[in-house]
MIZA-158089 format. One record per residue (C-alpha): x, y negated, z negated. Coordinates in pm, whole numbers. Layout:
     px     py     pz
      X      Y      Z
...
This chain:
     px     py     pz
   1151   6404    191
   1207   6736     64
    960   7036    -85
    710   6971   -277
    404   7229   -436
     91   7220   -588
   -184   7507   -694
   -516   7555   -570
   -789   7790   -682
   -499   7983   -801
   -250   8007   -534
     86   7841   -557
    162   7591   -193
    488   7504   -141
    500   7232    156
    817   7141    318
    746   6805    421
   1080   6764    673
   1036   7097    860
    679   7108    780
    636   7479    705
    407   7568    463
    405   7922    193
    181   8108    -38
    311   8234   -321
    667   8194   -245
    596   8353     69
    625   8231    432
    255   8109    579
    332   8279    879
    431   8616    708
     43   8615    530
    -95   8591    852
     94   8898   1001
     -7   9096    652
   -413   9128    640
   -390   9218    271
   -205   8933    183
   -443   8725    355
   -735   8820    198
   -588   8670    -87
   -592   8320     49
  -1004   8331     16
  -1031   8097   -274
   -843   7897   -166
  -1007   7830    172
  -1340   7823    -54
  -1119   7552   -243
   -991   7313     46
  -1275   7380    263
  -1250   7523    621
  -1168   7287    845
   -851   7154    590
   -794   7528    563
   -779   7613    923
   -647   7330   1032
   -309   7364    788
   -278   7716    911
   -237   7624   1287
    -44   7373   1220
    195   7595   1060
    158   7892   1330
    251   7545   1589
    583   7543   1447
    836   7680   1641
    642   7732   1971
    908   7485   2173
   1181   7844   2071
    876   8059   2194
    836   7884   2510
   1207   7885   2613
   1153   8264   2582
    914   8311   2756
   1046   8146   3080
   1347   8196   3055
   1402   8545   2933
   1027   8712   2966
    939   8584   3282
    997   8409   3569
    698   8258   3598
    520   8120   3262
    211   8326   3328
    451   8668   3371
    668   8551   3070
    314   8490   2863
    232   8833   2926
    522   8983   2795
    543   8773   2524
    148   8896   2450
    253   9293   2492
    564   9189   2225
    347   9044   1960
     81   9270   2027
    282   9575   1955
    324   9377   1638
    -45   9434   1579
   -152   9029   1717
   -413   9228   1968
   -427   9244   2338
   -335   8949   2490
   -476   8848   2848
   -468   8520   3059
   -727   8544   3271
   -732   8145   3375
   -443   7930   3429
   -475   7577   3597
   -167   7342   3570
   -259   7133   3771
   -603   7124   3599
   -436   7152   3286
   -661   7371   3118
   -631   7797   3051
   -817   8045   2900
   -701   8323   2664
   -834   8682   2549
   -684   8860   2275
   -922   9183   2217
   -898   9342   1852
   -672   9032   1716
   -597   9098   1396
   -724   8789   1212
  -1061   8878   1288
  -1013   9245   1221
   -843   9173    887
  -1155   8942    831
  -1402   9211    846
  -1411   9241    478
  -1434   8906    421
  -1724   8694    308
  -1800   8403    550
  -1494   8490    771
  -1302   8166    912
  -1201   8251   1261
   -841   8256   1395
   -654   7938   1337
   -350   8109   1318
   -365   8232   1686
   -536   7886   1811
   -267   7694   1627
     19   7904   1876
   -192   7835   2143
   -195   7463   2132
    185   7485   2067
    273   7714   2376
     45   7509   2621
    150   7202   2507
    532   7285   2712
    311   7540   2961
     89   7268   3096
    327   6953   3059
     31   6765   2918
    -96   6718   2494
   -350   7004   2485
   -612   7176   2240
   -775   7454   2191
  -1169   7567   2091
  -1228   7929   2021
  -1503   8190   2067
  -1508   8507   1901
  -1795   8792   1986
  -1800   9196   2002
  -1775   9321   2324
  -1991   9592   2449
  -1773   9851   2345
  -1794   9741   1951
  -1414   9570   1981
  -1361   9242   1859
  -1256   8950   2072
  -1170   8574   2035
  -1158   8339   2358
   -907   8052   2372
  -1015   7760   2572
   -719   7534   2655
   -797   7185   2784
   -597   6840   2799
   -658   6623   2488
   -509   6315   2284
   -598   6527   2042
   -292   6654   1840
   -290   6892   1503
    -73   6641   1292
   -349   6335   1374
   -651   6543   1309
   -509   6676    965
   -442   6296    903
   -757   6216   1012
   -926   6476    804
   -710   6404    501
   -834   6029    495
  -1184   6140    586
  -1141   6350    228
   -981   6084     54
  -1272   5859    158
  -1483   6095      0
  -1319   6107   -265
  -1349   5777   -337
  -1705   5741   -264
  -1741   6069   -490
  -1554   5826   -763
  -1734   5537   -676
  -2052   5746   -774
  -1918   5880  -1066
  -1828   5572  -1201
  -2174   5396  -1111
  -2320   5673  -1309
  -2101   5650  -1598
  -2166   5277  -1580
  -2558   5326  -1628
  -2488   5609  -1863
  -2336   5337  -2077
  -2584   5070  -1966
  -2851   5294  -2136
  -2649   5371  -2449
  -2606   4986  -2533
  -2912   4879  -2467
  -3061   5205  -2722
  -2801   5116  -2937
  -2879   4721  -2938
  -3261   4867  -2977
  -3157   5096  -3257
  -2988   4792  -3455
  -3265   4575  -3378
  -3535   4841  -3506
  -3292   4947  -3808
  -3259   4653  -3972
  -3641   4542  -3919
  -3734   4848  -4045
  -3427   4816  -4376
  -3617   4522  -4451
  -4007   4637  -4440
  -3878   4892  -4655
  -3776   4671  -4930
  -4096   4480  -4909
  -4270   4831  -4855
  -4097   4953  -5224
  -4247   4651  -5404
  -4582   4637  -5222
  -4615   4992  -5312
  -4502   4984  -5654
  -4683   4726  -5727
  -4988   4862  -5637
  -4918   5194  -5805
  -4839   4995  -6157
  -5225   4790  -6090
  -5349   5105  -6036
  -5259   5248  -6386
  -5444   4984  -6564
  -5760   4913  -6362
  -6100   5165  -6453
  -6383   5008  -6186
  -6404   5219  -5931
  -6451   5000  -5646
  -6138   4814  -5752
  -5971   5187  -5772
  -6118   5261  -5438
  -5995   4956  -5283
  -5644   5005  -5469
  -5615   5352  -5248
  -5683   5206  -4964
  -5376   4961  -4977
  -5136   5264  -5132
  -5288   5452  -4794
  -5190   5172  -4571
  -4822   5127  -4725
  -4801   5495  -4666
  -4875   5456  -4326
  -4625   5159  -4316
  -4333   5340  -4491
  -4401   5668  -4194
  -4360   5389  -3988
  -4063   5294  -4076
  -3925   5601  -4103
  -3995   5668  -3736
  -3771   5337  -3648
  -3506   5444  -3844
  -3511   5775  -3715
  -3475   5649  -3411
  -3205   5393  -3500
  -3027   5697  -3644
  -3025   5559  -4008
  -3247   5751  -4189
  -3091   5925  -4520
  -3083   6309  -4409
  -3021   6560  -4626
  -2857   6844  -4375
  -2848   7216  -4457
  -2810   7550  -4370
  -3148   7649  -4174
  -3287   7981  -4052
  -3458   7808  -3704
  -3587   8125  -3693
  -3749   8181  -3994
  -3868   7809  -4001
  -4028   7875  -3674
  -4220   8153  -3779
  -4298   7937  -4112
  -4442   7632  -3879
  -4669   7858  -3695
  -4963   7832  -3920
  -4934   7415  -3867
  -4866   7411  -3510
  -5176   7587  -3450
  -5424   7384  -3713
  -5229   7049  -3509
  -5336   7192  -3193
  -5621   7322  -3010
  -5776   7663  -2976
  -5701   7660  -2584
  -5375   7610  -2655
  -5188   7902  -2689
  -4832   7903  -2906
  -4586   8138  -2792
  -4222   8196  -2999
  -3948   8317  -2884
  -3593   8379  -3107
  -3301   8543  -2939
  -3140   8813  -3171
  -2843   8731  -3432
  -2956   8357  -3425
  -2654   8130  -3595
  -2810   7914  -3876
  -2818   7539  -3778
  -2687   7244  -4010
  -2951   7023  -4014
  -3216   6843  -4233
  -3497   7058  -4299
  -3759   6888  -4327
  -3690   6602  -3976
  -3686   6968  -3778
  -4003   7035  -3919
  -4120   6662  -3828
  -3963   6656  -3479
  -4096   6995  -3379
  -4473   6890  -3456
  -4391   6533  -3295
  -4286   6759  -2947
  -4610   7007  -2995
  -4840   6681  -3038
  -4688   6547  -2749
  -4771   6876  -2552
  -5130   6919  -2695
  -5204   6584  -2529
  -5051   6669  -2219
  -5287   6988  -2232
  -5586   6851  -2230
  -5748   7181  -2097
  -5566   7398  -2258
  -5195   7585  -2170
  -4930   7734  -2320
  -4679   7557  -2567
  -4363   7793  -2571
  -4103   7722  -2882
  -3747   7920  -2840
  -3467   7915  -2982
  -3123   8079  -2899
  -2742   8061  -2980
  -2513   7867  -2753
  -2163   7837  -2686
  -2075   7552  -2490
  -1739   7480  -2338
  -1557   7207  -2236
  -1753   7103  -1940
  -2077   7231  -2052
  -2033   7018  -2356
  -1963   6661  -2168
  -2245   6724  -1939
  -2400   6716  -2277
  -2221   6428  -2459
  -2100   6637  -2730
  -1826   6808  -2854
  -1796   7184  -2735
  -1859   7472  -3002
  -2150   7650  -3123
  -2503   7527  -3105
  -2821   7644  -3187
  -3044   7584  -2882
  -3387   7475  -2968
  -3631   7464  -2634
  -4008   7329  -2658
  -4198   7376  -2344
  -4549   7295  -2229
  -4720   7385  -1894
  -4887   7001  -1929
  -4964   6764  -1709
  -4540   6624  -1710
  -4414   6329  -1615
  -4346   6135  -1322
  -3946   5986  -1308
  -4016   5630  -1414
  -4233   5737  -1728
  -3915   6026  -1765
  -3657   5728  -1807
  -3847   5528  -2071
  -3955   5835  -2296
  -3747   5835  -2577
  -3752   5404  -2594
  -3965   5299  -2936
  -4279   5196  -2867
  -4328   5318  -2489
  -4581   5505  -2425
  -4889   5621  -2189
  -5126   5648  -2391
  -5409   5436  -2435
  -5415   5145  -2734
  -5491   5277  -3033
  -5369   5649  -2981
  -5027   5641  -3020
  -4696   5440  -3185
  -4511   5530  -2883
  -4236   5632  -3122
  -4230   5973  -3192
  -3999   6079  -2908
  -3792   5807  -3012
  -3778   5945  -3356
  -3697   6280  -3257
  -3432   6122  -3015
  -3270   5932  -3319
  -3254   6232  -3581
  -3068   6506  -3300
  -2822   6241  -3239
  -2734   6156  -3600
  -2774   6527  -3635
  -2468   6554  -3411
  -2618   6735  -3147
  -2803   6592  -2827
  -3170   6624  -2653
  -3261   6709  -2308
  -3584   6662  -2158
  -3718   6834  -1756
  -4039   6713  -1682
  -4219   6735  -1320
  -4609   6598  -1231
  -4792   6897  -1250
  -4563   7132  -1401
  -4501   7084  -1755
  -4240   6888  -1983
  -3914   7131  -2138
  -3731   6940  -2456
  -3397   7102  -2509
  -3212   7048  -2874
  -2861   7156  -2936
  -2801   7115  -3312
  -2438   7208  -3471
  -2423   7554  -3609
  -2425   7595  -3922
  -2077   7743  -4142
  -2272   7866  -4444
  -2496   8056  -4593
  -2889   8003  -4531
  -3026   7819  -4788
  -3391   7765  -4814
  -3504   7556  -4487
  -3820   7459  -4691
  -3803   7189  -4937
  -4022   7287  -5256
  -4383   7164  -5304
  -4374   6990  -5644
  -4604   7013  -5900
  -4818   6750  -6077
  -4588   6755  -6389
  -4420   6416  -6437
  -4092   6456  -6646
  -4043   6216  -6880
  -3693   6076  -7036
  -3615   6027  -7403
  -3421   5715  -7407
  -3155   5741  -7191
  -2986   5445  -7050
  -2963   5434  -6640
  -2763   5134  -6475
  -2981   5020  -6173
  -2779   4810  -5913
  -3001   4658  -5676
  -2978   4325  -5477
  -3333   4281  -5414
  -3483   4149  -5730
  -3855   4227  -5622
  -3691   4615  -5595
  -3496   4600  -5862
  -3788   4465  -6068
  -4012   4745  -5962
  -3816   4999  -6053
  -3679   4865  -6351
  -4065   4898  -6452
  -4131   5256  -6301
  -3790   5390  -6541
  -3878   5204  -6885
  -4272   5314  -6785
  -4107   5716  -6799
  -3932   5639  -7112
  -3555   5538  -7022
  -3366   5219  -7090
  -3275   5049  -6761
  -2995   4825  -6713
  -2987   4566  -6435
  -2739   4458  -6180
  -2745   4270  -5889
  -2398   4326  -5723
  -2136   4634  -5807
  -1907   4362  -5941
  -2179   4293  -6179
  -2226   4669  -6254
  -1888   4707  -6325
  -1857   4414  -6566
  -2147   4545  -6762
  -1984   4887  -6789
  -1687   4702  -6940
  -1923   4499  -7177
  -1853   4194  -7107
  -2235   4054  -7070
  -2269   4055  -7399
  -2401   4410  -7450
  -2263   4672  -7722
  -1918   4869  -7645
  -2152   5167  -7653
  -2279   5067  -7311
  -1956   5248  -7182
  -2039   5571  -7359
  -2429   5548  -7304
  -2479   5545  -6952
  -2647   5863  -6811
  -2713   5753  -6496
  -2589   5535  -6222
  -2911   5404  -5940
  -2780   5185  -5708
  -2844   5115  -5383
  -2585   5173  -5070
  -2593   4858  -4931
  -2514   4620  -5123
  -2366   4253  -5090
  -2032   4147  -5166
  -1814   4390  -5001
  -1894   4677  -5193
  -2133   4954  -5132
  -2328   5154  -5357
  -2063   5471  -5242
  -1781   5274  -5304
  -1914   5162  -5633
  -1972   5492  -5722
  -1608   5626  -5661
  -1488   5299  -5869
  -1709   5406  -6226
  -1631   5797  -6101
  -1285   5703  -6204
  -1313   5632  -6562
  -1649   5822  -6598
  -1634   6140  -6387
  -1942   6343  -6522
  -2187   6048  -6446
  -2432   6102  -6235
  -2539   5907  -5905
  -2848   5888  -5749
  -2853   5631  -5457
  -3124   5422  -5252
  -3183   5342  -4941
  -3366   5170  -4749
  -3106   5282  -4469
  -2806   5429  -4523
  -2650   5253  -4214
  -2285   5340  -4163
  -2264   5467  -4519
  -2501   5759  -4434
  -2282   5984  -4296
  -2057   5898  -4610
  -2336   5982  -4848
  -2418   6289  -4691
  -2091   6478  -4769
  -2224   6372  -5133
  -2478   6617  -5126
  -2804   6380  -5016
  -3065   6653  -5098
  -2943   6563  -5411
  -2880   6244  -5489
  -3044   6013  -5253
  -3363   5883  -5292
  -3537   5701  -4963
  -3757   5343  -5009
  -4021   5293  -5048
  -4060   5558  -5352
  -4334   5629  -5570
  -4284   5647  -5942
  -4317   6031  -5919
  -4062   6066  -5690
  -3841   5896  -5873
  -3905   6022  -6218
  -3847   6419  -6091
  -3517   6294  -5921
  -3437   6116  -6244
  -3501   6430  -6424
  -3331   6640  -6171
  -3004   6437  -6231
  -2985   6452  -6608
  -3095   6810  -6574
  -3416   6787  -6764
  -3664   7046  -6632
  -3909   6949  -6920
């Protein structure tokens, strides 16, 4: 069968499966157990096999050899096996193996007793931590008795400090099935079987792991493209309203038109919530200073909660930027400290913290996420928590606890959605009585801080002079709106439907001047669009014989493409529906450059 060797906790075990002797190292088994230093090394990797495995493999390697012993010791040591066992004892004992006595010995009864006062495996133990007994000397005695007594034998040991302070170990021999080579078997399927039910486990777990995932997944595509599609009803409604707005003067019609901008508002936060969650919002990631944005959010955290609520921040020192979009931390944060205001009913303490983290391989899958560097974002109340079955559903749209009327039940979900498009991953610890603990990990960031606060704009509405903009939209209702919105702010809009039609206008063949080619100062198009091209890909395509033009896409989600149209520098160029004609005019503006 021949040698084979493995490594555990750091120590190399070569295993000679024909003669069944066993080293460490390199090194004999038998010649560790007569050198207490090298012994001490073996430590981890009892604390690796566990005790019984350990202790076990060690007498059956000190068993070895005991028929050679036995012929010694009645045939040269003694004439008698008890005189011969003796002399054997004062041999091995000037070796240092202790004091060997035999104070019982039954054959008949098949059972002895053995005292070995200051062995050295239990004096070489004294150093050690949780100290594992002498299977080396029990293992020799269930190998010498087996021949002394005529009969299969084991052994059960007692070790205690005499009343002089020395060390002894007691060797009870008694006739047993029992042999070493069946209980290591034994033990060595009882392992495997744990093994297996340790596997078993795992795999059960990983099975509801992914049960989870699908069925947020299947809700994430269900909510996305519900919420794709209020948007483009959303960017007409709105507009709509806005453009009827302009030209009414009574004031209860004004009043009335406010109220219906208000409530499209309130639809398109809505909807941003469900995409969030679905994880295909438009973000526009950055280079943030958590710490400084912390510090910045203080002055809102506290107007959004109560006065018996106290806010406590904590930042560890030389905090790594993170690269994420500014403005969803700013919206996830206050959706976690809303959360924790109305678990805090009374009053408590709402602790924000942030700190650097480096997580490693395993670290990182306990985490689902690849290892590196994180920025470690914790939000902690000392609330009311939550019990486990409300702890399974709380990042699911729509669930919630509180009472009709008081909650969406989906700002968890939102928050859950943005730090897993975000790349990182969210944690949440919550016990009845003792307070709810969020934990983000969001990627480091590998660049300079930019500013983690997006600009208030002014009132000023910048206005164009003519220039021509090629909208691509499939909606017509959309594309209609803002068709309206541009020509309103003084540009010349050009309309497509599909990017096959955008690029056939660009060539002029609808009938439009050759100057169309030349003209063009902008492209607007949405991402998704039908025929199996996107708004991106469209983009690249007119890029290619026009590489100055600038791009400014739509969305009413970015779906797959967002990732895509991030690395295109979203803050930039990527406009979310519903939008108002402000918000389109300054990105307009921004675009063609005009300040004015």
């Amino acid at each position: 069968m021949g040698t084979t060797s493995t490594e555990i906790a750091g120590v190399e075990i070569c295993w000679d499966a024909d003669s069944g002797s066993m080293s460490f190292y390199g090194i004999p088994a038998s010649t560790f157990w007569l050198n207490p230093s090298l012994l001490r090394m073996l430590t981890p990797l009892r604390d690796e096999m566990g005790s019984d495995l350990f202790s076990l493999l060690i007498a059956q390697s000190s068993s070895l050899g005991t028929d050679e012993d036995y012929h010694t010791i009645v045939t040269v040591l003694g004439e008698t096996f008890e005189e011969g066992f003796l002399a054997w004892g004062h041999v091995v004992g000037a070796a240092g193996w202790g004091r060997f006595e035999l104070p019982h010995f039954d054959r008949e009864a098949c059972e002895a007793t053995v005292v070995i006062r200051s062995p050295w495996e239990l004096v070489m133990q004294e150093s050690v931590e949780d100290p594992w007994g002498c299977p080396f000397l029990r293992g020799k005695m269930i190998g010498l008795f087996n021949h002394a007594l005529g009969h299969g034998c084991w052994a059960d040991e007692r070790s205690f400090e005499a009343d002089d302070g020395e060390q002894v170990v007691e060797i009870s021999i008694y006739a047993s099935e029992k042999t070493i080579d069946d209980e290591l078997e034994g033990l060595r399927e009882e392992l495997a079987r744990e093994r297996a039910r340790a596997l078993q486990d795992e795999v059960a777990r990983l099975a509801e792991q992914l049960q989870q995932a699908q069925k947020m997944e299947a809700i994430g595509q269900l909510t996305g493209g519900i919420a794709h599609d209020f948007n483009n009803l959303l960017t007409v409604i709105h507009g709509n309203l806005e453009l009827i707005g302009a030209s009414i003067t009574d004031q209860r019609a004004t009043d009335a038109m406010q109220r219906a901008r208000s409530a499209t508002r309130s639809a398109a936060t809505l909807t941003r919530r469900l995409l969030a969650f679905s994880r295909k919002q438009p973000l526009s990631p950055q280079s943030v200073d958590l710490a400084e944005l912390v510090v910045h959010m203080e002055g809102l955290l506290k107007r959004s909660l109560t006065e018996s609520i106290q806010v406590k921040t904590i930042t560890g020192p030389s905090l790594w930027a993170c690269h994420v979009d500014a403005a969803q931390l700013e919206a996830s944060i206050l959706n976690l400290a809303i959360n924790a205001r109305d678990a805090m009913p009374l009053g408590g303490t709402l602790t924000i913290e942030a700190a650097n983290a480096r997580l490693n391989e395993a670290h990182a899958a306990e985490h689902g996420i690849p290892p590196g560097d994180y920025v470690m974002l914790a939000v902690t109340d000392t609330g009311s928590g939550m019990a486990p079955e409300v702890l399974e559903q709380a990042f699911e749209p729509f669930f919630t606890t509180k009472e009709v009327g008081e909650g969406s039940g989906l700002g968890l979900s939102m928050v859950y959605g943005f730090v897993n498009q975000s790349n990182g991953h969210i944690d949440v610890r919550s016990q009845v009585g003792h307070g709810t603990s969020f934990e983000i990990y969001l990627p480091r960031g590998t660049f300079p801080h930019e500013a983690a606060r997006p600009t208030e704009a002014d009132d000023h509405l910048p206005l164009g002079q003519g220039e021509r903009i090629l909208v691509v939209e499939d909606s017509s209702p959309v594309r209609a709106v803002t068709v309206v919105f541009l020509e309103r702010l003084g540009y010349v809009a050009v309309e497509a439907a599909t990017a096959a039609e955008a690029l056939s206008l660009l060539r002029g063949n609808q009938g439009l001047d050759d100057d169309v080619n030349r003209d063009v100062a902008l492209l607007l198009t949405d991402v998704i669009l039908p025929g199996g091209v996107s708004g991106i890909e469209l983009a690249r395509k007119i890029r290619g014989s026009h590489p100055e033009l600038p791009v400014l896409y739509v969305s009413g989600y970015a779906g797959n493409e967002a990732s895509e149209g991030a690395r295109l520098d979203p803050a930039t160029n990527l406009l979310a529906k519903p939008f108002t004609e402000r918000q389109l005019a300054r990105r307009v503006a921004a675009l063609l450059r005009r300040g004015d």
